[in-house]
BALO-349740 format. One record per residue: residue in three letters; y, z, x of N, C-alpha, C in turn. Coordinates in steps of 0.001 Angstrom, whole numbers, plus 500000, padded with zeros to 6 digits. Atoms other than C-alpha are relative to their C-alpha. Example, Ala and Ser with C-alpha at 12.3 -4.5 7.8 and 13.67 -1.06 7.14 Angstrom:
ALA498810500000500890495500507800512300501200500000500900;SER498810499940499180498940507140513670501090500730499230;
END
This chain:
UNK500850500892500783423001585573282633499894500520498567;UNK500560499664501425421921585794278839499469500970499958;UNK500461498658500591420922589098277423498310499331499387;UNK501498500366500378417089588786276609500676500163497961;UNK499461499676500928418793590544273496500964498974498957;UNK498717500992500304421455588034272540499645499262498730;UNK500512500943501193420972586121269220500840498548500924;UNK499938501540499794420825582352270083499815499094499208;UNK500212500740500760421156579870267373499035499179500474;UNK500675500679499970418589577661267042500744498589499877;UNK499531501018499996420764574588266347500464499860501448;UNK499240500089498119422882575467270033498536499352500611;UNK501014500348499403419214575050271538499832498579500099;UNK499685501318500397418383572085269767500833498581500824;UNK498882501456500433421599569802270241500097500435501833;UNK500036500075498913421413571345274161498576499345500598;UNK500931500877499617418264569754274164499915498725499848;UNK499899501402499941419183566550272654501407499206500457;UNK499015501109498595422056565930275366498805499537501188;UNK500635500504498839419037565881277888499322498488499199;UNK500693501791500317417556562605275798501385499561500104;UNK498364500642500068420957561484275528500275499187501060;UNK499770500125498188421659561479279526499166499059500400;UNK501098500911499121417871559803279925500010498655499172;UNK499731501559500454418771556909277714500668499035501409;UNK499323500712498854421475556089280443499102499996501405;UNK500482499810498508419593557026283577498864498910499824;UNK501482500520500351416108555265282487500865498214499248;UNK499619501427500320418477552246280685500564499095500744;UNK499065500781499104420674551350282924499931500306501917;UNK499586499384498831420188553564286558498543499086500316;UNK501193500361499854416242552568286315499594498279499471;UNK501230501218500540415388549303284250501340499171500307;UNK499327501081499876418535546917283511500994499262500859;UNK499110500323498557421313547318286396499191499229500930;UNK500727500324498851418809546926288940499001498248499811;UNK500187501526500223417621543333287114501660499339499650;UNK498582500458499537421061542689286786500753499396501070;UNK500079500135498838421443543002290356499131498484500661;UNK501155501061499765418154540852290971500788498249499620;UNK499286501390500471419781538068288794501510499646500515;UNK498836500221499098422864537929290817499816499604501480;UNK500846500632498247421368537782294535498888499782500255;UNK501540500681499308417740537403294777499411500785500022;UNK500409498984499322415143538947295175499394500170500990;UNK500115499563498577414987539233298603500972501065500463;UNK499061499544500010418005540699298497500637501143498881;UNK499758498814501441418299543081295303499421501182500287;UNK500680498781499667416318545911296857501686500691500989;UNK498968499507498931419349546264299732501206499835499279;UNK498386499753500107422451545675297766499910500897498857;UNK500496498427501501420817548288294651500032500931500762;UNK499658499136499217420554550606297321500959500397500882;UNK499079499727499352423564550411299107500912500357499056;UNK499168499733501326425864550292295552499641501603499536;UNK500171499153500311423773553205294475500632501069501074;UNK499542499279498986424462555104297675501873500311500007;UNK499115499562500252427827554899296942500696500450498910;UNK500371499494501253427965555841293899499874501431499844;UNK500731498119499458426159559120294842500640500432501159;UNK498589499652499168428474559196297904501270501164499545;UNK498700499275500742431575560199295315499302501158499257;UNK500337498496500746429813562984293400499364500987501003;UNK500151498668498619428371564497297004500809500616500178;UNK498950499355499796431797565041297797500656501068499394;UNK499264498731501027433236566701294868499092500603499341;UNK500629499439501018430155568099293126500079501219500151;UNK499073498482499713431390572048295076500856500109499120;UNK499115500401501034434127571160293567500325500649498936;UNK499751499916501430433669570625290214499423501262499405;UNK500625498557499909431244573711290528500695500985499699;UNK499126498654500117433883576081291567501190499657498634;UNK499117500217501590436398574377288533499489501001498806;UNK500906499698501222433977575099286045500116501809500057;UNK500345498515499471433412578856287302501588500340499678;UNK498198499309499957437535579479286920500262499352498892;UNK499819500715501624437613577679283278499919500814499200;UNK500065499154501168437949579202280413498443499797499366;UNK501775500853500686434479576854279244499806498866500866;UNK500800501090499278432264574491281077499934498778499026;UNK500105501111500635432007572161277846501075498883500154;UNK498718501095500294435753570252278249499553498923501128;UNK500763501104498925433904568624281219498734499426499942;UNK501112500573500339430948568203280014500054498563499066;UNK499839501053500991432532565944277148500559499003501064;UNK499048500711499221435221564525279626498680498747500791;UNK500942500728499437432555563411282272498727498531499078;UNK500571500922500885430392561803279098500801498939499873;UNK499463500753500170432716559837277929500882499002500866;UNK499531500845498822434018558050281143498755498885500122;UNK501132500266499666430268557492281675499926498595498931;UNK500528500876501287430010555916277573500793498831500791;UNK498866501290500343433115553526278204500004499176501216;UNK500308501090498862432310552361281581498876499583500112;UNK501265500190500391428513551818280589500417498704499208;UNK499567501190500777429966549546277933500821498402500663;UNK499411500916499537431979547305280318498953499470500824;UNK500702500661499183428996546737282538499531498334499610;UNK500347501534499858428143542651283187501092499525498676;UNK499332500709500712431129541845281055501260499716501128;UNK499045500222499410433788541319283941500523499685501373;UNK500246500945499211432368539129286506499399501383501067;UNK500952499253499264430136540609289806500591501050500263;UNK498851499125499092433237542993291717499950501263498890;UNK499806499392501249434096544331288243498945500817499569;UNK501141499725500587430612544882287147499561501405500988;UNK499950499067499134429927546906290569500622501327499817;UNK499263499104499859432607548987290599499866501025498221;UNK500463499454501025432051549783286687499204501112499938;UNK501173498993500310428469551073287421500581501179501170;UNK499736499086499363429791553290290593500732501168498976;UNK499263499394500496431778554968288361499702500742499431;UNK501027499583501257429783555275285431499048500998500637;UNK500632499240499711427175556690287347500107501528500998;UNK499602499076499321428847558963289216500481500926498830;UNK500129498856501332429829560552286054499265500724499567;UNK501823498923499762426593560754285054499950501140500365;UNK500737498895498997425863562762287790500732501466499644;UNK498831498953499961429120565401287397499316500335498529;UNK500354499219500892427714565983283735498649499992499896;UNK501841499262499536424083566591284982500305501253500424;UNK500160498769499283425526569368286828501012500733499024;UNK499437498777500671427876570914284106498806499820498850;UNK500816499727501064425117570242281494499071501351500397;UNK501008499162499517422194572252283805500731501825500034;UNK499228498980499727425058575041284305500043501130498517;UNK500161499171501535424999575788280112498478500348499973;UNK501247499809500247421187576301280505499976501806499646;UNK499953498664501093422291580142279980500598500516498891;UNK499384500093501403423941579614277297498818500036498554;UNK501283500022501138420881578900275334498981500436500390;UNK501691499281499874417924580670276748500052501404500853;UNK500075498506499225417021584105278220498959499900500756;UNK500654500134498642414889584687281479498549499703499573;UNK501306500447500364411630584892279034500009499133499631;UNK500723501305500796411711581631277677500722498476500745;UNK499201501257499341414269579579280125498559498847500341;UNK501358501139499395410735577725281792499513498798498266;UNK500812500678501794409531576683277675501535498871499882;UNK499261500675500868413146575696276729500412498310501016;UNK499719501205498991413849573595280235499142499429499754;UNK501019501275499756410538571781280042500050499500498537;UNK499963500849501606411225571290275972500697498638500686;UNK498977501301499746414709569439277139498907498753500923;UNK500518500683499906412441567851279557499426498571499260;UNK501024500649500905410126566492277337500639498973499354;UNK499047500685500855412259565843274649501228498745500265;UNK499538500854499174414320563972276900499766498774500315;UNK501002502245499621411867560872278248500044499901498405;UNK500437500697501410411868560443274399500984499006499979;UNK498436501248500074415472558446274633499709498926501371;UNK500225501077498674413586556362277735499460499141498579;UNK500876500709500615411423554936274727501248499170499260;UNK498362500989500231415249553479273520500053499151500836;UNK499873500803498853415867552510276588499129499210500420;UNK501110500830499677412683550547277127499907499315498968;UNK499891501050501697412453549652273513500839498641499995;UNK499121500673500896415495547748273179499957498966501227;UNK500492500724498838414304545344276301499227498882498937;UNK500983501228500350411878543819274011500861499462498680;UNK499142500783500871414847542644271402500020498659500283;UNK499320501428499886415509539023270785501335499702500848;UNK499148500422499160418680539720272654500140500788501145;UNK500455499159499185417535541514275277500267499472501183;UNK499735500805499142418167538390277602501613500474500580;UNK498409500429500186422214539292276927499843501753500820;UNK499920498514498589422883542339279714501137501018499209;UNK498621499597500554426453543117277827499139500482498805;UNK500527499095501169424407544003274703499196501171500231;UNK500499499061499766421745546063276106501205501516500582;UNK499060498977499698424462547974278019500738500733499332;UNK499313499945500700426768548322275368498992500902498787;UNK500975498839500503423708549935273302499558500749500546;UNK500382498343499491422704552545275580501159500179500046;UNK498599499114500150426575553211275781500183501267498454;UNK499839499776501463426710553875271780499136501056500286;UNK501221499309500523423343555668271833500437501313500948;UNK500000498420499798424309558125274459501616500878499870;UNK498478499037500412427705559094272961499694500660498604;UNK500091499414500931426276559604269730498905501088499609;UNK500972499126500564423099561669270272500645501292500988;UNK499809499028499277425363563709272661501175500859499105;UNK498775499483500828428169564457270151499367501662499225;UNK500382499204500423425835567760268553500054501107501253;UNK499677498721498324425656569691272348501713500049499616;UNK498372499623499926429519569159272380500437500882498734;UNK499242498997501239429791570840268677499226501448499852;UNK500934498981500539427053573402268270499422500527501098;UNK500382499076498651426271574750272373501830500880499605;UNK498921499072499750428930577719272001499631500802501325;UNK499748498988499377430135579323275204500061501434499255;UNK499104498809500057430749583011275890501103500053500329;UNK498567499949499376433206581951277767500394500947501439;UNK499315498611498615435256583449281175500828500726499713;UNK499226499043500674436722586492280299501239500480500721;UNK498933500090498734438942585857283644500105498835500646;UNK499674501369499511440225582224283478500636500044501247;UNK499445499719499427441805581692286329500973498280500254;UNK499557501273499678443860578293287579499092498933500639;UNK501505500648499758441379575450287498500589498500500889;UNK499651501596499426443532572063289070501534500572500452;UNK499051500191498623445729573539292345499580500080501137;UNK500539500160498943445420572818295412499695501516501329;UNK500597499267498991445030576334296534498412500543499395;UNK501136500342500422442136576295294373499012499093500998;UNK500576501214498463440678573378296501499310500853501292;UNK500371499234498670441107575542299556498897500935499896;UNK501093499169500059439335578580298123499111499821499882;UNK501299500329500284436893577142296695499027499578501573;UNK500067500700498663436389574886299771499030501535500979;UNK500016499553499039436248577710301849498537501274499566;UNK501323499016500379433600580004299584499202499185500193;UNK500719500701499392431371577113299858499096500401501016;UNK500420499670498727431187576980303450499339501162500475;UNK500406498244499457430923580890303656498776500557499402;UNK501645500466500378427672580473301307499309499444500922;UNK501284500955499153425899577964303314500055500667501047;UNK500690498487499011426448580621306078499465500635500155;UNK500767498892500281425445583164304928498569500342499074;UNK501183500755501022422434582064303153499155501765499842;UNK501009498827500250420304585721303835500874500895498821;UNK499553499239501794422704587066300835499378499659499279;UNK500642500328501599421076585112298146498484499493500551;UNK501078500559499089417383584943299620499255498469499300;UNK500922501531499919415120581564299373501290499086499372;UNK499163501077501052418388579822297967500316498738501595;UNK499887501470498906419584577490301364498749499774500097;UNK501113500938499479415882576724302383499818499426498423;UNK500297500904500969414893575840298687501163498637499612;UNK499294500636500155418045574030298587500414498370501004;UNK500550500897498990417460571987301979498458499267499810;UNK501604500739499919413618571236300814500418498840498579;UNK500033501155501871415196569532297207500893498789500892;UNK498836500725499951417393567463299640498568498734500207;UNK501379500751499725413657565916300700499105499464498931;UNK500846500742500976411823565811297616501061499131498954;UNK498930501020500897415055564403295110499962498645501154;UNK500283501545499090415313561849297760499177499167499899;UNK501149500991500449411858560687296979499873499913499002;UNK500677500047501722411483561123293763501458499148499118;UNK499054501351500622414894559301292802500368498634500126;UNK499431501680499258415028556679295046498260499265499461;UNK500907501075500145411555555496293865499827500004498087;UNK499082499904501446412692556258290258501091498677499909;UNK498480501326500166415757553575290908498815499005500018;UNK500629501428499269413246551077292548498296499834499235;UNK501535500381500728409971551566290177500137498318498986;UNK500168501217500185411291548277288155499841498702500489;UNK499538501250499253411977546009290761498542500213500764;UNK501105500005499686408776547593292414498682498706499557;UNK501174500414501165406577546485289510500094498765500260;UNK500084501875500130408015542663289067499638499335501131;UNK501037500686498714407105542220292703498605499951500390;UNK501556499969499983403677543237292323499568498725499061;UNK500730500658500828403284541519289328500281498568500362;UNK500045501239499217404834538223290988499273499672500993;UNK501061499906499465402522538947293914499088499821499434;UNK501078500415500644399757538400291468499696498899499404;UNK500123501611500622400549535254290051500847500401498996;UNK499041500087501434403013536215287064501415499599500265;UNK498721500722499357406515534348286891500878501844499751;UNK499386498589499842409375536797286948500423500516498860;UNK499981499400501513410091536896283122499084500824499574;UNK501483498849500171406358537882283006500113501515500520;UNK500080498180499137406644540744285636501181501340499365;UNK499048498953500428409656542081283879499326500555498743;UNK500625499378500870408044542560280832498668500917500068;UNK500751498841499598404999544166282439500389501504500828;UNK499179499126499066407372546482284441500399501184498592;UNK499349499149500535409044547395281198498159500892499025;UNK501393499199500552405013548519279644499624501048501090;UNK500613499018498740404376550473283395500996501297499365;UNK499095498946500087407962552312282416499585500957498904;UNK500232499256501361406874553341278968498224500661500083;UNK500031498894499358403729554584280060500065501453501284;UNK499603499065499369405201556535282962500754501263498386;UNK499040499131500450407412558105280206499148500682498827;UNK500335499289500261404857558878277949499479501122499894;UNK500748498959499060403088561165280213501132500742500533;UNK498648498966499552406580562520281255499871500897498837;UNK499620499106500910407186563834277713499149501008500289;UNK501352498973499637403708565621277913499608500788500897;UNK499810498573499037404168567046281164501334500665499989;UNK498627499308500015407721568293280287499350501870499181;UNK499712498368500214406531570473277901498392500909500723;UNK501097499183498755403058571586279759500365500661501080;UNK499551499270498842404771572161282551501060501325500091;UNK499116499276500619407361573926280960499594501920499743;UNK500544498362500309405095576654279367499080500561501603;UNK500447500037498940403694576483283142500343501381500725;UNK498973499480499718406610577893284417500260501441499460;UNK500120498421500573407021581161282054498757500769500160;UNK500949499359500004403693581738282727499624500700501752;UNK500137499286498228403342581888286746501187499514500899;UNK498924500255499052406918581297288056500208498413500371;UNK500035501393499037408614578170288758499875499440501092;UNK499930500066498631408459578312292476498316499445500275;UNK501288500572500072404322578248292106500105498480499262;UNK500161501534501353404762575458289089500639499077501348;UNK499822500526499227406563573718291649499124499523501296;UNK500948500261498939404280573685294590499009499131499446;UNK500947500709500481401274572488292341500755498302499165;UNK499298500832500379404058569696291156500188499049501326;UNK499900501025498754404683568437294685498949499278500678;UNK501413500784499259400982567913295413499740498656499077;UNK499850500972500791400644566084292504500974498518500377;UNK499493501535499361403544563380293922499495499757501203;UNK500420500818499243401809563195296902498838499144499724;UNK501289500827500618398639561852295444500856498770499157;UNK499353501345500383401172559461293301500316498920500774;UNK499275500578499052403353558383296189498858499124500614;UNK500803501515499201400186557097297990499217499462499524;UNK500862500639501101398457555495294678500761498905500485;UNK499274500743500055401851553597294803500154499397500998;UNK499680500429498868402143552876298123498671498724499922;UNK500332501098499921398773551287298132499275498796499031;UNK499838500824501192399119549096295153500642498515500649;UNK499318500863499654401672547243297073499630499274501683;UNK500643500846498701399889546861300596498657499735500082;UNK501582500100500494396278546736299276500086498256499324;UNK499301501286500909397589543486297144499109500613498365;UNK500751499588501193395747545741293988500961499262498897;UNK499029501004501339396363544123290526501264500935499429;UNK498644499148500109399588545186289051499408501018498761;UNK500507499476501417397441546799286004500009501466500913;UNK499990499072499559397005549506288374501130500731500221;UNK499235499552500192400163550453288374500320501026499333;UNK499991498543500698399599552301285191499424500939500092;UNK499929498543499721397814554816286339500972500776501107;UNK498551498981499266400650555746289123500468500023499223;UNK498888499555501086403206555469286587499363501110499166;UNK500427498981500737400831557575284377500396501814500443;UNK500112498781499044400761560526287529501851500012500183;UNK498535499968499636404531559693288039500738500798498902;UNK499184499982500995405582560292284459499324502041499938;UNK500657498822499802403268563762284665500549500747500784;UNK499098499372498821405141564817287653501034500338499955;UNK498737499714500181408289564144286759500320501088498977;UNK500140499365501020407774565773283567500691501864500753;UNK500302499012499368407017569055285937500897500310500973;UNK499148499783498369409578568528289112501548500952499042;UNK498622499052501092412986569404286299499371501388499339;UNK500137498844500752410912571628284339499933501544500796;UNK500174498493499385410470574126287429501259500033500442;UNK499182499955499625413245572920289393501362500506499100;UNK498857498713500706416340574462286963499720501266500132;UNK500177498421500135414672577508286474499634500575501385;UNK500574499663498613413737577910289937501578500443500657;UNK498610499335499754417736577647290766500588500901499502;UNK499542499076500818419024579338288330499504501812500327;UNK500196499220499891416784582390289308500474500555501421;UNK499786499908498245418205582171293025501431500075499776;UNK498816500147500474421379582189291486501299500797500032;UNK499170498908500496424125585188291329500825499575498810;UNK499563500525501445424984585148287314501749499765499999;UNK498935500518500394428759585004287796500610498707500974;UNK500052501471499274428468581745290325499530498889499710;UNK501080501451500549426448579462288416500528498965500442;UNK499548501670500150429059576343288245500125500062501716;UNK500045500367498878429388576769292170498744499964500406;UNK501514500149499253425653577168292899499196499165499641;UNK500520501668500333425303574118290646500167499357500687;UNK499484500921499377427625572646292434499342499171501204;UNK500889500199498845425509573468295605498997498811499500;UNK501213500858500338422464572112293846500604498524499590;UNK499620501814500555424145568515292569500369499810501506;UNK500107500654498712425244568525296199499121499441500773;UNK501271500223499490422145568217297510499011498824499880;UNK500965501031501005420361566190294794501231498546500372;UNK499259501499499715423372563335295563499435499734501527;UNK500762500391498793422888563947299096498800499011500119;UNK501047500848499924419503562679298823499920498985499179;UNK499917501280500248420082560324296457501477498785500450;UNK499272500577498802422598558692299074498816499712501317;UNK500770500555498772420375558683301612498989499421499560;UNK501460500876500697416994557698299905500297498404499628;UNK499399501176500327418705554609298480500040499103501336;UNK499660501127498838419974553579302349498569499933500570;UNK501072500362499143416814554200303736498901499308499637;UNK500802501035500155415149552311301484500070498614499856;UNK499239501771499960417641549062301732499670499756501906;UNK500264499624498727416727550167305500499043499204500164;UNK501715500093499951413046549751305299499772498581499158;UNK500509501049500462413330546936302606500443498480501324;UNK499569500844499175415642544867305175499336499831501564;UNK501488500128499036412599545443307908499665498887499865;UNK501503500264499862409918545031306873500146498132498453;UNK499967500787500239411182541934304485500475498847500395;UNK498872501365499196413920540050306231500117499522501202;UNK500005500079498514413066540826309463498442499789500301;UNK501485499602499522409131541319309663499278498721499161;UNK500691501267500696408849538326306829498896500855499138;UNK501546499769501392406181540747304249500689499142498674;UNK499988500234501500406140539816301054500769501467499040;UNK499586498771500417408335542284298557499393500967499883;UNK500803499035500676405627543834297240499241501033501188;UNK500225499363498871404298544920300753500887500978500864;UNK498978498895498937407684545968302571500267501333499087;UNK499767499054501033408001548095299102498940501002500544;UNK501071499196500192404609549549299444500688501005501915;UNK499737499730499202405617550385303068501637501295499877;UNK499092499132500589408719551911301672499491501357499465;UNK500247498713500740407323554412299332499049500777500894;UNK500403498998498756404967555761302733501191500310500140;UNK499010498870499659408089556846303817500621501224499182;UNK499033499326501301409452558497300555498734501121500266;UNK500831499057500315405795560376300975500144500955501151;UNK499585499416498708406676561391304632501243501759499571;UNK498888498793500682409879563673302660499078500898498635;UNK500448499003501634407546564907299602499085501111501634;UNK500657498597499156405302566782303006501287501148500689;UNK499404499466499488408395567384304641500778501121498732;UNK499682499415500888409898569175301545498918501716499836;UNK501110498991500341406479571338301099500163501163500814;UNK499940498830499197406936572921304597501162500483499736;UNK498461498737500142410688574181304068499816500652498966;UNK500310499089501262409650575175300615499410501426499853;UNK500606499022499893407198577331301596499766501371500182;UNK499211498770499640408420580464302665500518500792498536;UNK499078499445500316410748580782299742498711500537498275;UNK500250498905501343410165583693296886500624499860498656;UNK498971499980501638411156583470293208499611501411499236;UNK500635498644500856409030587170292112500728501038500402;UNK499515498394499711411021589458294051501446499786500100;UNK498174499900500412414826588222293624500736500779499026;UNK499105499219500756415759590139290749499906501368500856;UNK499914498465498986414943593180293133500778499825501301;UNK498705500349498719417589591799295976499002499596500942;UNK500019500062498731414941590654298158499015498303499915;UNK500668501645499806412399587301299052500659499316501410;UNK499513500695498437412601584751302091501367499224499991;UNK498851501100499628415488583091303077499835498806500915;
END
């Protein structure tokens, strides 16, 4: 890892902090608010909860598979950045084609796109020692945080344009926006570099890699609390992304449940998003200095209680029939949370970590985090195709019924968590 010692430009910091707004333009523009009405306006909404979640699921399918992978690549590279750009720019140019090339087209676009995404979430999180040292990693992760939901306020912003109706424009502007606020990480994050490249694309590569993997998740009492913390994120990412995808489509059903048409509910959906995100920024960096102060592993725990008190605000919003105004205070607790779940979670891996494995123990970790956002997705096209198509609720009810379950994985998460140590790893020891 980074030398506490090390001079670290202040610009590298910076421009590694404004790829994380960069990334949340796309995730928050297109993963969270406009695809998923996209969707809606194509099949129904009776039907837009189950085919958003099944698309997504596959989607997150293809980066489960290879995110080891790309892990162990990265780790035998000369530099982690040629993928970091690579992965962006697949992401920009298939972002840009979205709803321009009929439904099939459009689909297959976003799988793509977002599966990119995902592959440069996990080489971005991997440079996090590149720019910070063990005293200040918790401050600088919950900055990016922070700083981060600031490119949601783009992404929400540009909703309330005059052409905001036109899907191909919005898309096509979060494309632009996150190629160009990401272009400063790609010039000014300098590697150290591997000082023992090795061959990064053969297939006995593949194998090895492949096969260290496996011999990790074995052997888990080598690197202590790393498999259980890594099995409890497969529980809480699961909830916390899959009701992240589904908070817009949430909202317009409440607010149609109340009497508002569906133009109305979208526009109150897109005011719930913005403030969820203001309260994100604010707990990014709170939580942040949280973290350097009593360990991310604690910051974490007091982060998961916090979504359970959200999870069942939200839940009964939607089976209570409460007005949709209420919404903003979950979104308020949501955006607070989230703020807090990244700002511990990096530094929490990273410290469970062995420093010359990072891009494979990313790898682990993006495995995981797809995992669950693969499954969270089906089980909530699962639960929507219940308790709506089959049981006859109303959206806004089989939803609310939904997010009880998502709260069922934030307890189940708590107990595997529990056990695991982040104070005594640099001394070789803690739970496994």
């Amino acid at each position: 890892m980074t030398s506490p010692t090390q001079a670290i430009p202040r610009r590298a910091v910076w421009s590694w902090i404004l790829y994380d707004l960069a990334n949340t333009i796309f995730s928050m523009g297109v993963v969270s608010l406009y695809f998923s009405l996209w969707v809606r306006e194509q099949v129904g909404p009776d039907r837009a909860d189950t085919v958003y979640g099944i698309i997504t699921a596959v989607s997150m399918g293809i980066i489960f598979v290879i995110s080891p992978l790309l892990g162990a690549m990265t780790d035998r590279a000369r530099r982690r950045m040629p993928f970091l750009v690579t992965s962006t720019i697949i992401c920009v140019v298939l972002t840009a084609l979205l709803a321009r090339g009929g439904y099939w087209v459009t689909m297959l676009a976003f799988v793509l796109a977002n599966a990119a995404y995902q592959a440069g979430l996990q080489f971005y999180d991997a440079l996090l020692p590149e720019v910070t040292t063990e005293e200040n990693r918790g401050r600088i992760s919950g900055i990016g945080v922070g700083i981060g939901y600031l490119g949601s306020y783009f992404a929400v912003g540009i909703g309330f344009l005059p052409q905001s109706a036109d899907k191909p424009f919005l898309f096509t502007a979060i494309a632009i926006a996150f190629l160009l606020l990401s272009i400063p990480c790609f010039v000014f994050v300098k590697e150290r570099g591997n000082p023992n490249p090795q061959p990064v694309f053969s297939l006995a590569m593949i194998k090895e890699s492949t096969k260290e993997t496996l011999r990790t998740l074995r052997s888990g009492n080598e690197h202590p609390g790393l498999i259980r913390f890594l099995v409890g994120r497969v529980f809480y990412t699961d909830a916390i992304n899959t009701v992240i995808s589904i908070m817009t489509l949430y909202t317009v059903n409440v607010a149609v449940a109340s009497g508002l048409s569906t133009s109305e509910g979208e526009g109150k959906a897109r005011l719930v998003m913005l403030g969820a995100i203001s309260f994100a920024v604010v707990g990014g960096f709170v939580w942040g200095r949280l973290v350097d102060k009593v360990g991310p592993k604690r910051t974490l725990d007091y982060v998961l209680w916090l979504w359970v008190a959200t999870f069942a605000g939200a839940a009964s919003v939607g089976l209570l029939g409460l007005p949709w105004q209420t919404l903003f205070v979950v979104a308020s607790m949501a955006g607070v949370a989230l703020g807090g779940i990244w700002s511990a979670d990096r530094p929490l891996m990273l410290r469970l970590t062995p420093p010359n494995r990072i891009g494979e123990f990313y790898g682990l970790y993006g495995m995981v985090g797809r995992f669950s956002a693969i499954t969270g997705p089906v089980i909530w096209a699962f639960v929507a195709w219940l308790c709506i198509g089959k049981l006859g609720m109303t959206p806004a009810k089989g939803q609310g019924i939904g997010v009880l379950v998502l709260l069922s994985f934030i307890f189940i998460a708590r107990a595997i968590l529990g056990p695991v140590r982040d104070d005594l790893v640099r001394e070789g020891h803690g739970a496994a």
